[in-house]
Each structure stands twice: as structure tokens, then as C-alpha cells.
N, C-alpha and C positions, 0 to 999 in steps of 0.2 A: 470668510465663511458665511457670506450673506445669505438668508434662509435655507439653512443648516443648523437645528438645534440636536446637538448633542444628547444621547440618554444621560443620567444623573446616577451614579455608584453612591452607596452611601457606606456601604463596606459589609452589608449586611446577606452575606455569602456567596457560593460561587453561581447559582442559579440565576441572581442578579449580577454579578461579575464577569460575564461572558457575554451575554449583550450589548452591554459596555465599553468591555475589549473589543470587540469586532467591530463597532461603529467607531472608536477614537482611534485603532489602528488602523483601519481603513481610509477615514478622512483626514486625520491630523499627523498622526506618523511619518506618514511618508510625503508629505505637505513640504517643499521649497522654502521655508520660512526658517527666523532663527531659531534656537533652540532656546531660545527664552521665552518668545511669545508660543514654543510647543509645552512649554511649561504652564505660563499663564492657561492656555486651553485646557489644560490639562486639570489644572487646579479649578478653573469655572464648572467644568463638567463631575466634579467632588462634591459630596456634603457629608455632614458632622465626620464621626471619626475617622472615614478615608482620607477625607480633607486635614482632619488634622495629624493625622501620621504623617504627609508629604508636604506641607505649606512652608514649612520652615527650612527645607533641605536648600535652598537655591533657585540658582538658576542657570547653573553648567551642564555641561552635555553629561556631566558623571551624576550629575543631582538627576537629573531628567531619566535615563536610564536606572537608577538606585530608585525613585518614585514610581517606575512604572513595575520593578521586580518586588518590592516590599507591597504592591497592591496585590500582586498575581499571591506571593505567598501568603498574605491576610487572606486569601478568598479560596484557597484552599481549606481554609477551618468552616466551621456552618456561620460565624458571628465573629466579629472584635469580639473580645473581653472585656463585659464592663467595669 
């Protein structure tokens, strides 16, 4: 992904969460690579509490899918809960 920077989700509603979704599904989703390093990406393009709701899930194709639908339903509310 050489000059390709990713937008940064931080969990902080869905107005930011769809910009996000559309550039990581776009470039890394459907990206030929293993489903680990679509993890690692995944987790790079994260910060504070998006990051910390998926970091610790794995890194199997069931963690990868589980981390990308618990993001989609966090960003359905306006905010995490602090």
C-alpha cells in the first residue's frame, strides 16, 4: 500500500465512519493479501476506542469480519460510551 494513507476512525460516530468504510473497503478489503495483514490494516487505520474494541479479537478470517461488523454497529450510535 505504498502512498496510500488510510483516513483514521476513531469511533467517534457515523458521519466519521463512512468515510472510513469507503476508503478501507475499497483499498484493503478486497486487496489479495492474507487476512492477517487485512487485520493489521485494519487495526493501523484505528484509534482510541475503535482500536480498542477490535485489537484483541485476532487475527482469523471470523475475528476480521467480527471487527469490521462491531465497528459498522459502534457507528450506528452518535459516540462510544465513555
Amino acid at each position: 500500500m505504498k502512498g496510500v494513507d488510510l483516513p483514521k476512525f476513531s469511533g467517534r460516530g457515523k458521519t466519521d465512519y463512512e468515510p472510513w468504510r469507503a476508503a478501507f473497503m475499497s483499498i484493503v478489503d478486497g486487496m489479495d493479501i492474507p487476512v492477517g495483514e487485512k487485520v493489521l490494516l485494519l487495526q493501523s487505520s484505528l484509534t482510541g476506542k475503535a482500536l480498542a474494541l477490535v485489537k484483541d479479537l485476532g487475527y482469523s478470517i471470523n475475528a476480521y469480519e467480527r471487527a469490521k461488523e462491531s465497528l459498522k454497529e459502534v457507528s450506528r450510535r452518535e459516540t462510544f460510551a465513555d
